[in-house]
N, C-alpha and C positions, 0 to 999 in steps of 0.2 A: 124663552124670551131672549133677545138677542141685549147683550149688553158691552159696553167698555170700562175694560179694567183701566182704572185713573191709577194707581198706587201701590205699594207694597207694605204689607201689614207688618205686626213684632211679631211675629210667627212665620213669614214668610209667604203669608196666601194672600193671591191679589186683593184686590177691595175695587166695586164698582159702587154703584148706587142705583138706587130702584125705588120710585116712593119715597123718598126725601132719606129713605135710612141705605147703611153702608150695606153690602150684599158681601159677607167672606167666602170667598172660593178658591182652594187649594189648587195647588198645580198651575197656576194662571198669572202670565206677567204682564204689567203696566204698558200700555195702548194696546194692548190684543183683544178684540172683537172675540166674543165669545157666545153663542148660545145654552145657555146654562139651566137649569131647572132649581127653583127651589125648593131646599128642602127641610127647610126648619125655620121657623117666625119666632127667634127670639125677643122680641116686644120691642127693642131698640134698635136690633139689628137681622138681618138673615144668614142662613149659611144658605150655600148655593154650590151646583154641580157643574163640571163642564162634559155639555153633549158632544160640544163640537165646537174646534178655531174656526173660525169663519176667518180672523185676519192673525197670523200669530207675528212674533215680536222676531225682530231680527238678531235678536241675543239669544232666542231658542235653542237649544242644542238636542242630542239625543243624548238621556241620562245612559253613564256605561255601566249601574250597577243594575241585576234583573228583578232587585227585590222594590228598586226604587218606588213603584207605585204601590204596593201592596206594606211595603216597611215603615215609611211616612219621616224615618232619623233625617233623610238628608230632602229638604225639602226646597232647597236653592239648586238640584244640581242638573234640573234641567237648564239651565242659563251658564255662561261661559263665565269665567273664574274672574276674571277683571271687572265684570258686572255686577257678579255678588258683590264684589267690594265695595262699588258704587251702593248697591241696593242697602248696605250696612251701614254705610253713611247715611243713608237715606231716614234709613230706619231710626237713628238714633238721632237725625236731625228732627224728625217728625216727634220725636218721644220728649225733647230738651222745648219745643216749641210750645208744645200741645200742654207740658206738666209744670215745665218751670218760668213759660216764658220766656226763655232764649233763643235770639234770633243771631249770635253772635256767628263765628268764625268755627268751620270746622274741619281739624286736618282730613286729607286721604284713609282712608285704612290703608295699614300695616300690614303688609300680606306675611301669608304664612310662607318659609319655605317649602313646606309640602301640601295640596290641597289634598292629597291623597296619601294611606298607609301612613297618617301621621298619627294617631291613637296608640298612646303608649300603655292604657288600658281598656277592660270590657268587663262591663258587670251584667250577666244577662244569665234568666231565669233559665231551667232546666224546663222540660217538656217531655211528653211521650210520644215518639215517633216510632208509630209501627212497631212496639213491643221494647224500643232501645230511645235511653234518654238521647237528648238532644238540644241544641239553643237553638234560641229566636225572641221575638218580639212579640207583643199584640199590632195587630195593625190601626190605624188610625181609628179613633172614635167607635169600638166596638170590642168583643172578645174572641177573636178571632187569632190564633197564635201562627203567624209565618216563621216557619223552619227557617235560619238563614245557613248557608254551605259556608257562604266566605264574604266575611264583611270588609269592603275594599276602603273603609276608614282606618283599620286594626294594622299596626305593622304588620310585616308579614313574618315577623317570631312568633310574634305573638299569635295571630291566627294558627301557625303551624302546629305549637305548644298546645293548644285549645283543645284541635285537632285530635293530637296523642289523650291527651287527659279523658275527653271523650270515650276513646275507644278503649284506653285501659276501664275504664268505670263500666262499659257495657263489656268490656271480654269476663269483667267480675259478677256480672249480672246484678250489677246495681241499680235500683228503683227508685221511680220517682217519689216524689215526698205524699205520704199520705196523712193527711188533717187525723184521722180516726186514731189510727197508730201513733203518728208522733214519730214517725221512720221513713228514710229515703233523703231525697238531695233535691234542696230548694233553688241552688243558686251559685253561680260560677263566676269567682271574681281572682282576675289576671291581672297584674300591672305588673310590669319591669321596660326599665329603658339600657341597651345597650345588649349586654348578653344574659344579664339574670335577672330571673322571673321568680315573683311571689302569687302563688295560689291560694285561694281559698275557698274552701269547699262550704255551704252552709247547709248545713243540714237538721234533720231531728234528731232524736235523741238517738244516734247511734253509736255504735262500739264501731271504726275501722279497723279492717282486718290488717296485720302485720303485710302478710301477703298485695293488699292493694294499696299501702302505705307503698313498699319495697316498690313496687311496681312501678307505681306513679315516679317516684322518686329519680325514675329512669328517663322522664321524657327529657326533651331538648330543653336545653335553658331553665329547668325549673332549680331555684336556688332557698328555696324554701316554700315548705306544704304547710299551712292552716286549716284547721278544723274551726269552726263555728256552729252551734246550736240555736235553731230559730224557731220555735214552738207557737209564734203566736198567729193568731187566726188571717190579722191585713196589719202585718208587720206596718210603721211608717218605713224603717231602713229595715237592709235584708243584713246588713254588716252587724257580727254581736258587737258588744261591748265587752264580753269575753273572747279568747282566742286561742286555740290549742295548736302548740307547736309537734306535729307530727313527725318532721323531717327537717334539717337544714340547718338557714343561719335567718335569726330573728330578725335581721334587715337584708336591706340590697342595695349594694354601692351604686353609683351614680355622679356623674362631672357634670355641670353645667356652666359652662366659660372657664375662668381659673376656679371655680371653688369644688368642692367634693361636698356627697351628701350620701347619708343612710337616711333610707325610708324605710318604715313600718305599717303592717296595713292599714293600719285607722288612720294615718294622719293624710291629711289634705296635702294635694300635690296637680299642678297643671295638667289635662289630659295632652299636651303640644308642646313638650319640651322646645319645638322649636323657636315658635312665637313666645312661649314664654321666655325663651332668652332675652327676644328681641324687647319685651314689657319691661325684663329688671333693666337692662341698660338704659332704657330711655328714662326709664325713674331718677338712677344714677344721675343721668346728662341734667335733670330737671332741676334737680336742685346744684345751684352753680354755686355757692360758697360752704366752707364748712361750719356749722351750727354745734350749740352745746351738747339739745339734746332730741333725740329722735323717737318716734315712738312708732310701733307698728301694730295695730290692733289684726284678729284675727290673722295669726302671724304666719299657721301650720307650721310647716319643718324649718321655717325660719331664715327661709330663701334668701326674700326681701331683705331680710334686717343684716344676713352677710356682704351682700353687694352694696348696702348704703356704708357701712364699718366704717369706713375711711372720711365720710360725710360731717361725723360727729363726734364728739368728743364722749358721748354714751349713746345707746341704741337700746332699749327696752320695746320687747315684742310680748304680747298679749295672745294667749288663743285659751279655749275653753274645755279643749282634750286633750285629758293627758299625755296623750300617748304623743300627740304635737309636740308639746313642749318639752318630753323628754329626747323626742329626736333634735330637736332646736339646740339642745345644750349640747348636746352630741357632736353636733354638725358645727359648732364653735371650736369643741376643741380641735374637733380631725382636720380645720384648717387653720389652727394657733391664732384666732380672734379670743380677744382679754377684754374688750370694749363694749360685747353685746350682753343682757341681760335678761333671763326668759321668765315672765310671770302666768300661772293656772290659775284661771279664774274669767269670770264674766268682763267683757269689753267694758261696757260703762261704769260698773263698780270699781274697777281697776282705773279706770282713767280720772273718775271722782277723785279716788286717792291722790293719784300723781297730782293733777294741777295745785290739789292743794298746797303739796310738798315741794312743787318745783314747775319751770316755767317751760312750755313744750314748743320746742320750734317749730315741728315739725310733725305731723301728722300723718301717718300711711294708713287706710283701712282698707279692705278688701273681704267685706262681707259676703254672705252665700247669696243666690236671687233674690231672696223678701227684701235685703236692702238693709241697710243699719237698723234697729230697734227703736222704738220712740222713747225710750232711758234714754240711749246714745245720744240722739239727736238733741234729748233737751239739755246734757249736757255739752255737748258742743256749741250749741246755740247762747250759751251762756259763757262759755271760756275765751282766753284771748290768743288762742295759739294758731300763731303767724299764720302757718300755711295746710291745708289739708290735701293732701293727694289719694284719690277716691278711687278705686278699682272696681269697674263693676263689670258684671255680666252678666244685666241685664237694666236697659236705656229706660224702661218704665220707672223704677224702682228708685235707678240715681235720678233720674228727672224730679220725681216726686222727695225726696233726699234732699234736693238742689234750690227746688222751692222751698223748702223749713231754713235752709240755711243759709238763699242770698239775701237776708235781712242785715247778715254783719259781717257774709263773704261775698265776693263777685268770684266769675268766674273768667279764668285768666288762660284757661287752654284746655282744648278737647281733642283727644287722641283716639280714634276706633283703633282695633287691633283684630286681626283674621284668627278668634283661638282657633275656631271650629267651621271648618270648610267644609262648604257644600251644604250648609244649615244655614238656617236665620241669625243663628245666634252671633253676638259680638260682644266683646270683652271694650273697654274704655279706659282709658286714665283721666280721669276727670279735675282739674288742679283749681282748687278755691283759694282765695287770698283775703285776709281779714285787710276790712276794711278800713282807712285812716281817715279818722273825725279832724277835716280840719282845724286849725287855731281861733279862727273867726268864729265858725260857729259852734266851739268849747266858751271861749267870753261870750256868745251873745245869751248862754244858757245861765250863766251866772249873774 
């Protein structure tokens, strides 16, 4: 059937209409003429194919990575780089419309400086290729594992590093993980920005040999080797919550603007150092006077709550792993901040406390995708603290966020931000402001 893509979905896949319901079809951009096939009646809506452009979009491009169609990660990069921006605006305007009711004003996106080789990590599954492990993906909606050679997201240390690590664990004839045994390598996970890289290997219950300890220990950039144990049948996370130091040093330094930071593996960290520069400063810029007191929930290594310091007269950052908040305290002294203060434990439980104790100016959250908790919200919904500045990434979740909470906040500014180029995805600073009961209608209630 021949159809026209009206739109772009929160995933990136055109959207037509056919039968009063939406038709999603991946790889497919807004006014392109499409003959499509469908392939699935989900009751509300369909998934649908593309046979063939009959009219394509002049923002088309030819994607430059080969896995592009088979790997399904970058799913904007058939279209040229100033258009995804558009298309992220788009997206998050249709998600603030559609969830909260917001018809208001909304900046440009925030481009990355790199749309490309900006991934300053990779966390991808091991495989069996032709008798020697190896990474890749599932491909979209299915179990089908694409090899990838070279992911042109991944800096290129980082892919280089991969690369070594790779082939030292197949020169050792190391195997992939088996369910039965409880032996082999489930999972390869890489972060470092600049020159050093932390690894970690997740595996079953194995002994690593001194030999492929030594080994590894040689690739380019590796500045610490992890061991991890993961036994269980459909893990949620592949990351333990244990961690064996094999090799190296327990963090890896790291500058972002003037401040310094040590990371560790479990704690949460931007995959786009670049963009994420460009997020703290504009936080900074957002709030124009200095306040008593600050609060940063879901804080990780406690980025945020360094570049606000100077904002407040105290800063108290919130996260719920440990490992977070022991880098948080860390990362205060190694830049001689005396003003920040880092609490372990649950966001709303933590925040219950505080209001009761003391009066919060300020607000930072920056929840994972599901979005704040409904604890949180109903204690936010109930507190009188001035300002909230909402970090999301993802427009569904703050949208629905944003409806619970413009009962007692409006909203006073929307900022997209380019984390992840060449995807759907978009990151946001979303800024509520508690609302002021005028005078008149305080006396008319009395």
């Amino acid at each position: 059937m021949k159809l026209r893509i009206k739109k772009i979905g929160i995933n990136g896949e055109g959207i037509a209409y056919y039968q009063k319901k939406p038709v999603f079809i991946n790889n497919a951009l807004p006014e392109e003429i499409v003959e499509a096939e469908i392939k699935e009646d989900k009751g509300t809506y369909y998934i649908g194919e593309v046979q063939k452009y009959l009219t394509k979009s002049k923002y088309r491009i030819e994607p430059v990575c080969p896995y592009f169609s088979k790997c399904g990660g970058c799913n904007l990069m058939m279209t040229s780089y100033l258009q995804q921006l558009e298309f992220k605006k788009d997206i998050l305007k249709e998600a603030l419309h559609r969830y909260a009711g917001y018809n208001g004003k909304i900046n440009d996106t925030v481009q990355s400086d790199k749309d490309l080789y900006y991934r300053n990590k990779c966390n991808l599954p091991f495989l069996d290729n032709k008798g020697k492990l190896d990474n890749g993906l599932y491909q979209p909606n299915s179990n089908i594992f694409q090899t990838i050679d070279r992911c042109i997201l991944h800096s290129n240390k980082l892919e280089k590093l991969r690369k070594e690590v790779l082939q030292v664990l197949n020169d050792n004839n190391c195997q992939l993980y088996d369910k039965r045994t409880h032996r082999g390598f489930r999972q390869l996970i890489i972060r470092g920005m600049g020159n050093d890289f932390q690894v970690v290997l997740i595996t079953g219950e194995d002994v690593l040999s001194e030999k492929l300890i030594t080994e590894l220990s040689k690739c380019s950039g590796l500045a610490s080797l992890y061991q991890g144990v993961n036994i269980q049948k459909n893990p949620i996370k592949m990351m333990s919550d244990e961690l064996r130091l094999l090799y190296g040093s327990k963090s890896i330094p790291f500058c972002l603007g003037e401040y310094k930071f040590q990371l560790t593996p479990q704690a949460f960290f931007q995959l786009n150092q670049y963009t994420a520069l460009k997020l703290y400063k504009k936080i900074d810029e957002i709030i124009k006077d200095k306040v008593n007191l600050i609060v940063e929930a879901y804080c990780g290594i406690g980025a945020i709550s360094l570049f606000l310091h100077e904002k407040a007269q105290k800063v108290i950052g919130i996260d719920i792993e440990p490992a977070a908040i022991k880098d948080s305290k860390y990362n205060c002294k190694l830049n001689n901040i005396t003003n920040c203060q880092f609490k372990l434990g649950d966001a709303s439980s933590q925040l219950n406390s505080l209001i009761k104790k003391e009066q919060i100016d300020i607000l930072v959250v920056d929840p994972p995708r599901k979005g704040i908790d409904e604890k949180l919200l109903e204690t936010l919904a109930t507190s009188n603290i001035k300002k909230i500045i909402y970090i999301s990434c993802n427009p569904a979740t703050l949208a629905k966020n944003i409806h619970v909470l413009k009962k007692n906040y409006y909203l006073s500014e929307v900022i997209p931000f380019d984390m992840f180029p060449q995807t759907a995805l978009v990151e946001t600073i979303a800024v509520l402001e508690l609302k002021k009961i005028k005078k008149h209608i305080k006396e008319s209630l009395n």
